[in-house]
C-alpha positions in Angstrom: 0.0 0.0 0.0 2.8 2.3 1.1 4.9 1.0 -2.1 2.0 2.4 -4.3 1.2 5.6 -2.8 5.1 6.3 -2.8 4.7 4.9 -6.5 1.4 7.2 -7.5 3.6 10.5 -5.7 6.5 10.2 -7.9 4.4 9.5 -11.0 2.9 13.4 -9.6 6.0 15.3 -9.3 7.6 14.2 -12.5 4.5 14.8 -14.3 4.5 18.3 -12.9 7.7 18.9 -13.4 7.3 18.3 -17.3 4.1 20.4 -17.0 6.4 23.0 -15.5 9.7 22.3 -17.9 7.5 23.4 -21.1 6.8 27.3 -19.6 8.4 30.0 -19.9 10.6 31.0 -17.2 11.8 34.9 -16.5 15.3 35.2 -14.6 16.0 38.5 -14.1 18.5 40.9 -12.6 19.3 44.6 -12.3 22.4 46.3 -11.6 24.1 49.6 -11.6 27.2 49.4 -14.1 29.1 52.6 -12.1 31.6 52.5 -10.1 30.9 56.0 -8.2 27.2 57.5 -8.2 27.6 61.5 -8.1 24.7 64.0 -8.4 24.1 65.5 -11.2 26.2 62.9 -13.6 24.8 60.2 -15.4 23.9 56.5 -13.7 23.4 53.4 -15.9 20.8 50.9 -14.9 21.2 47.8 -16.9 18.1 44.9 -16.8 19.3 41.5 -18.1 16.1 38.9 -18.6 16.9 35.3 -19.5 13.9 33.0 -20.1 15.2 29.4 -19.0 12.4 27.7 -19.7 11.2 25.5 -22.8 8.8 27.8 -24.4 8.4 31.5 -25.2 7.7 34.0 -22.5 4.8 36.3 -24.2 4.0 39.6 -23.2 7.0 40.4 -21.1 6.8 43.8 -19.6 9.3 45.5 -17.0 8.1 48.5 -14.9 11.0 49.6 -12.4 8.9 52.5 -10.0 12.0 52.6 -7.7 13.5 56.2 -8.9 10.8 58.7 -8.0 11.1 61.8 -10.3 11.9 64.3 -7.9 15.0 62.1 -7.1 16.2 61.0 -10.8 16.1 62.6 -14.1 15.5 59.9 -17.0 18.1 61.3 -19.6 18.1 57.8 -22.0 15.6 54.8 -22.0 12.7 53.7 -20.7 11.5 52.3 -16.9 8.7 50.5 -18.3 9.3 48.3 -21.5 7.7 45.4 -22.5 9.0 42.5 -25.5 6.5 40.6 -27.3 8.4 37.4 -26.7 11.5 35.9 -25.3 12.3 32.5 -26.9 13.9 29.9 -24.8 17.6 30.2 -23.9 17.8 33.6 -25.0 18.2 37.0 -23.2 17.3 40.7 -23.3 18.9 43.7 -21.9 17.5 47.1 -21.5 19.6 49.7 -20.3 18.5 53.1 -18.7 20.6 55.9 -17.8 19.5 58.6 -15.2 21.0 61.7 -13.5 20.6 61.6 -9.3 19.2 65.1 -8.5 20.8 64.8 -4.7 23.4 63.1 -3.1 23.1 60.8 -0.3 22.2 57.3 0.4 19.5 55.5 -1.7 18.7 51.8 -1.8 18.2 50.3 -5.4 15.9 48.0 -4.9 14.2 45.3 -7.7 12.0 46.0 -10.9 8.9 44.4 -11.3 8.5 41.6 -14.0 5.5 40.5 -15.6 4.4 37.8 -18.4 2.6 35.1 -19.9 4.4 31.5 -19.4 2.7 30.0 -22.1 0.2 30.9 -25.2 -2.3 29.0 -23.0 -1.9 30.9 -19.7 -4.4 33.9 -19.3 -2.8 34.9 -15.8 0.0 36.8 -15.9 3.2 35.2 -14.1 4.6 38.0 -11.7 8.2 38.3 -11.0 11.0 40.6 -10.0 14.5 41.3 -10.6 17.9 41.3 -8.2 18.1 44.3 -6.0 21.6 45.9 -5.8 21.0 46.9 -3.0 21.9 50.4 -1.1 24.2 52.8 -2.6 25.9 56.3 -1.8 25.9 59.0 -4.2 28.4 61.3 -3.9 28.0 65.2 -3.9 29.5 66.5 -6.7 31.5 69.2 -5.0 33.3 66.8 -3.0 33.5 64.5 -6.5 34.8 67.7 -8.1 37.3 68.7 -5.7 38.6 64.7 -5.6 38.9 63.8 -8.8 38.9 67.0 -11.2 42.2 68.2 -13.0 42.7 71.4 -11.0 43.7 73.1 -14.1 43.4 76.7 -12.8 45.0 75.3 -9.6 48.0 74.4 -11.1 48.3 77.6 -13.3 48.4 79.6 -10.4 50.9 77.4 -8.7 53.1 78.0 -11.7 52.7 81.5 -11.8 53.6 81.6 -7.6 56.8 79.4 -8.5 58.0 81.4 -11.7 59.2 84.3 -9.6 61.2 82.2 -7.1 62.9 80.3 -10.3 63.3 83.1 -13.1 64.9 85.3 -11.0 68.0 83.3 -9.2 67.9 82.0 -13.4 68.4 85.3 -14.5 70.6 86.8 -12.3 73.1 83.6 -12.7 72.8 84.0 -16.7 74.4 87.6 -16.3 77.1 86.6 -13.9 78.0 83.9 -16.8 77.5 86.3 -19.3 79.7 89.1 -17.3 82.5 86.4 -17.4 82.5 85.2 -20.3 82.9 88.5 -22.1 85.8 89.2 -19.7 87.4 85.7 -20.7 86.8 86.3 -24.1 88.5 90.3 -23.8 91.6 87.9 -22.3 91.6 86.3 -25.1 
């Protein structure tokens, strides 16, 4: 008795694991591709989405609301897109670039992913992608004044330094000049 319930379970799961195996199936992840956030300079978001399932994914649609407006300034791309179809084993990427409009800390956290699994489904299967997690963005006076040239900076420093230079210069080049006319009078 035991032997055939054991029997009629495993018969279950392997038949709803093929039932399973022949859907679409979303993996997705997000992640910021900067090294250093700053305000007021560009951020790229990049989604990946990799259906690893047996059949086409249909109606795949990504909404990310995690960057309020008054925070983030969309300069390129879309946070809601949406792909007819994914066919099995392959991928999508979607890449968004924003400008932070303060510094501070803010937490990235995952994009919503929805789709069909399988021409027959009518409910939508709901997913969501890896969160990077929290980041700092960096003022961008503090960026600036790290990691700029300091052009004018150094200009001035030359023009301070010239003085103290040209001027022991110039006073040896006439001493040499003095003596060698006298060596050459000798002469």
């Amino acid at each position: 008795m035991k032997s055939i319930l054991f029997l009629a379970a495993l018969v279950a799961i392997v038949y709803s694991e093929e039932l399973e195996e022949s859907r679409g199936r979303i993996l997705a992840s997000k992640s910021v591709l900067n090294n250093m956030l700053v305000e007021s300079r560009e951020v790229t978001v990049e989604y990946v989405l990799f259906n690893m399932g047996k059949s086409s994914a249909l109606k795949v649609q990504l909404t990310d609301n995690t960057f309020p407006a008054d925070q983030f300034e969309v300069v390129s791309g879309s946070l809601q897109v949406s792909w007819a179809r994914i066919a099995p084993g392959s991928n999508v990427t979607h890449v968004v670039i924003l400008k932070p409009k303060s510094d501070g800390m803010f937490n990235f956290t995952s994009a919503e992913v929805s789709y069909l699994a399988s021409e027959k489904d009518t409910k939508e299967t709901l997913g969501s992608t890896s969160a990077p997690g929290l980041g700092r963005i960096i003022a961008f006076q503090d960026y600036d004044r790290k990691y700029s040239p300091h052009y004018l900076d150094w200009l001035a420093f030359t023009v301070m330094c010239l003085p103290s230079l040209a001027i022991p210069f110039m006073l040896w080049y006439n001493s040499k000049s003095k003596y060698e006319q006298i060596k050459t009078k000798k002469n």
